[in-house]
N, C-alpha and C positions, 0 to 999 in steps of 0.2 A: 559525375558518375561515381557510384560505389566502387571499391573494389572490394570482388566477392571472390570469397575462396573456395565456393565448389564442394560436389561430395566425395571429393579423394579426397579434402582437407585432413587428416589427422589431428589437427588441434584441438585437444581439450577445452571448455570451457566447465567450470564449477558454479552452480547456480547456489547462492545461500540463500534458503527460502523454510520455511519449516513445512509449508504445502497444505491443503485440504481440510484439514484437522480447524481450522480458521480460515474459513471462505474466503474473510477476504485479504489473505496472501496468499491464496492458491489463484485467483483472480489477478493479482498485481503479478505473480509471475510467469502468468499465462502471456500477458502485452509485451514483458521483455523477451522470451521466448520465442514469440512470435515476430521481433523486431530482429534478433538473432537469429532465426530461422531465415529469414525474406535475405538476410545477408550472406548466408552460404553454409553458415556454422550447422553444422547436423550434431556433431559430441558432444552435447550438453549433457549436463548431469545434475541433478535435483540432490539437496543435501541439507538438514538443520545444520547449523553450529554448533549445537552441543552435541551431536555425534562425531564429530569431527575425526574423535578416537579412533571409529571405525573405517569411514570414507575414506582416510587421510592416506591410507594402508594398500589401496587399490591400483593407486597412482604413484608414477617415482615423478618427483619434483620437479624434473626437467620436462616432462610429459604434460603437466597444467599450464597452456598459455593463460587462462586470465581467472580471473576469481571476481563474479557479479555478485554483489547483494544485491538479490531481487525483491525489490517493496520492503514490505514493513516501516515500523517505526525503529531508529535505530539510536533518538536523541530521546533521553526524560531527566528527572532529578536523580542526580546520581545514579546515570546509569551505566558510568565508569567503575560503579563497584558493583554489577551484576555479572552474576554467571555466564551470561551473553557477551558479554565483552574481555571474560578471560579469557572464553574461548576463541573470541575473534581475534586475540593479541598473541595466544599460540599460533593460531593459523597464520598470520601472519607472519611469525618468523622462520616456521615450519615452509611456509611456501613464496619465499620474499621472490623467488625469481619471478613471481608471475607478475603481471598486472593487475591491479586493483581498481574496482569500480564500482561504486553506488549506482544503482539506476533503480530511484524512485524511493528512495528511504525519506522518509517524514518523521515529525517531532511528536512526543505526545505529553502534554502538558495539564496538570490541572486547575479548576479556577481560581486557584490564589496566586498562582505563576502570571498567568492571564492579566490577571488584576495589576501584577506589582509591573507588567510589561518587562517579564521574567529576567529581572532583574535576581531575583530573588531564587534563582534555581541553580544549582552547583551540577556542574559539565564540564568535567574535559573528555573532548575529541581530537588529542592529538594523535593515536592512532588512526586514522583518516588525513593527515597532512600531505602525507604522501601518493595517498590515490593518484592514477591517472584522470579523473573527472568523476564529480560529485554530483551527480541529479539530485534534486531533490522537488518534493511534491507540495511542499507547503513555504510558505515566506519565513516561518520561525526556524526551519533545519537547516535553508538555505542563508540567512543571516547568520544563525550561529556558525557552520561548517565555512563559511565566508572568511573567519577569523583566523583559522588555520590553515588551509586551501583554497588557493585565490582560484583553483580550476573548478569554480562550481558553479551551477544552471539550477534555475527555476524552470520544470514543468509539468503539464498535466500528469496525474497520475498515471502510471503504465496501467490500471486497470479500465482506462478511456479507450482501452486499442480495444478492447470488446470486441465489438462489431466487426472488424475485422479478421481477428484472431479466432474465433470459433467456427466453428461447423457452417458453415451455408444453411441443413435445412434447420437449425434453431430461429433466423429469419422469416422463415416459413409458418412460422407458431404464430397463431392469433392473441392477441393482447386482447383480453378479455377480463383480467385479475386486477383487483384490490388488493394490495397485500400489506401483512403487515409483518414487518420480517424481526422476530420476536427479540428480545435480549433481557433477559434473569438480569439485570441489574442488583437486585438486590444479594444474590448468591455470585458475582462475579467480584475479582478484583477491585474494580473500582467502589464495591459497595462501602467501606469504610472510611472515603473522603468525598462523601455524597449524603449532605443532610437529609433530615426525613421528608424535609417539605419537600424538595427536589423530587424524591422515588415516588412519592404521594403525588405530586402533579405528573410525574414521569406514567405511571400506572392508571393514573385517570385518562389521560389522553389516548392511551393503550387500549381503557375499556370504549371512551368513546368513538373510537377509530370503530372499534366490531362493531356496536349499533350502527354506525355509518357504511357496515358492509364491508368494511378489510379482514380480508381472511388471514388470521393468523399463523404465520408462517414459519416454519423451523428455519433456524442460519447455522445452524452446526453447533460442534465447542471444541474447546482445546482436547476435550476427553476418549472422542469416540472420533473416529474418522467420518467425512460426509461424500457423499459418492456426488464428483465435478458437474454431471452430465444430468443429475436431479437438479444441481444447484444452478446451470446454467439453463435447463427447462422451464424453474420460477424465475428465474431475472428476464427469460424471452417473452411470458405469457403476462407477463405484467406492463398495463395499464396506469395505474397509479399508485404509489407509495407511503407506507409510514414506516420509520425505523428511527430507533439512537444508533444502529451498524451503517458506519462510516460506510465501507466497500459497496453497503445493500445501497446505500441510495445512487452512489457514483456508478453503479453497475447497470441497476435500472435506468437512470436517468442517459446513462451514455447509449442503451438500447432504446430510445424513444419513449420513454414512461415520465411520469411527472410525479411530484408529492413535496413530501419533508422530511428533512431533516431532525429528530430530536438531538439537543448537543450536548453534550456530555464533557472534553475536554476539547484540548486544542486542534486534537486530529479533525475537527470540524473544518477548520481552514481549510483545509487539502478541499470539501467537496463546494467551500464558498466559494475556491478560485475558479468555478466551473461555472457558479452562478445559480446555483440548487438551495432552496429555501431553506429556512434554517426558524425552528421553533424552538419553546421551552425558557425556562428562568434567564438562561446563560446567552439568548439573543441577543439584547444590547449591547450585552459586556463585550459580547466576541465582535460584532459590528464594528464599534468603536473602534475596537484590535486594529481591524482590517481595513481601514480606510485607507485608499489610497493605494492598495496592492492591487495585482495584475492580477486580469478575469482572460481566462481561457476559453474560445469554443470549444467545444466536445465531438470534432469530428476524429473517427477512429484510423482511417489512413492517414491523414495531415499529421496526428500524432505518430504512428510509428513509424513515418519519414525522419519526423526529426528525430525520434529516438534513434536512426537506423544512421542517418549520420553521424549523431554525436557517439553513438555506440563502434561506427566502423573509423573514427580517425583517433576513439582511445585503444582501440585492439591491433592496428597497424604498427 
């Protein structure tokens, strides 16, 4: 049995997540949320990192029991010298009484890292040593963080709790959609370690999807915020899938929809451990990666069971 703390709990919890603005980490921290909620915890509180400045200010120290990174990628090359991780090694000592906790952070790698079997990628995570338990979503965050913290687990993404975690009547929608859940590749970050041939088959496949009847689908952007309750209306009503957005396919797919995957970098593993097809140049190379790694079913209660354990004996 759990032990749950009820709604007189007073205990804080801090969700670090940046939310909505990137579908899909407003999706990965909708499953921990809701694995947290089923446990008793009501005080959560939703937060980027790099606001820190401000959040930090609301709360006195002794008041935060625990501190979640919910989702995202937290492991790339050198992402010990990103603004994201100064800020996480402030918070950290700014808020050391609390408990610390990964649930669901994943790697994100690209294909020359892949290739050298990321031998060839510079990372330190010793600020994570210390964590009370490391989830992780993909085989590369959970070997790397392995090295430093022997308290870490491999599992399905928190955004497989889906189907449990949302509304009832989203269930109710008919799957009727084709979609194709879009990604500017070419104006996004990754366009500058992504040859021409890549975006040219990447956009060919994109045009042949529409002839084939996939409706062209907005996924949000970092820029403008996206309202949850559209975003979760297109993952209910859809049928069958194209996308390179990691979260669009794991989100579909974990709602009863089928399609592919285009891959893009490493973050592909996260939705191969599920078993969701995977197209484009970077097939092979990433197959090859993954042999031999653990495949997850996609049922949405089984998964925040065990999130719901592993989450209530790091908060005890």
């Amino acid at each position: 049995m759990f032990r749950r703390y009820g709604r007189s709990s007073n205990k804080v919890i801090i969700l670090i997540n940046p939310g909505w603005s990137n579908p899909g980490d407003g999706l990965a921290a909708l499953g921990v949320q809701s694995s947290l909620h089923a446990l008793g915890f009501k005080n959560l509180y939703q937060y980027s990192i790099e606001d820190h400045a401000l959040w930090i200010q609301l709360f006195s120290p002794d008041e935060i029991h625990a501190v979640v990174l919910a989702g995202t990628p937290w492991i790339w090359d050198r992402c010990h010298d990103s603004e994201k991780f100064r800020c996480l090694i402030e918070v950290r000592k700014r808020l050391h009484r609390a408990k610390w906790i990964m649930a669901g952070g994943g790697a994100s790698f690209l294909a020359q890292h892949i290739q050298s079997n990321f031998t060839d990628a510079a990372v330190d995570l010793s600020v994570f040593s210390d964590f009370q338990i490391c989830i992780t979503r993909d085989f590369v965050a959970r070997n790397m963080l392995q090295k430093v913290n022997k308290n870490c687990l491999l599992l399905p993404c928190p955004s497989t709790i889906l189907p449990v975690a949302i509304d009832a009547r989203f269930s109710r929608v008919e799957k009727t959609e084709k979609r194709l859940f879009e990604h500017d590749l070419r104006n996004e970050f990754l366009a500058p370690y992504l040859d021409s041939e890549f975006l040219t088959q990447y956009e060919k496949t994109c045009a042949d999807g529409v002839l084939r009847g996939f409706r062209p689908t907005a996924w949000g952007c970092r820029d403008e915020a996206t309202e949850p309750n559209e975003i979760l209306l297109r993952l209910a009503s859809c049928r069958e899938f194209l996308t390179s957005r990691v979260h669009a396919a794991i989100s579909s797919f974990s709602l009863g929809a089928e399609g592919k995957l285009f891959a893009c970098d490493s973050r592909t593993f996260t939705a191969m451990h599920l078993g969701i097809e995977v197209c484009g140049p970077y097939t092979e190379l990433l197959k090859r990666a993954f042999i031999d790694q653990e495949l997850f079913e996609t049922d949405g209660e089984k998964t925040r069971q065990l999130y719901m354990r592993i989450l209530n004996d790091a908060l005890n």
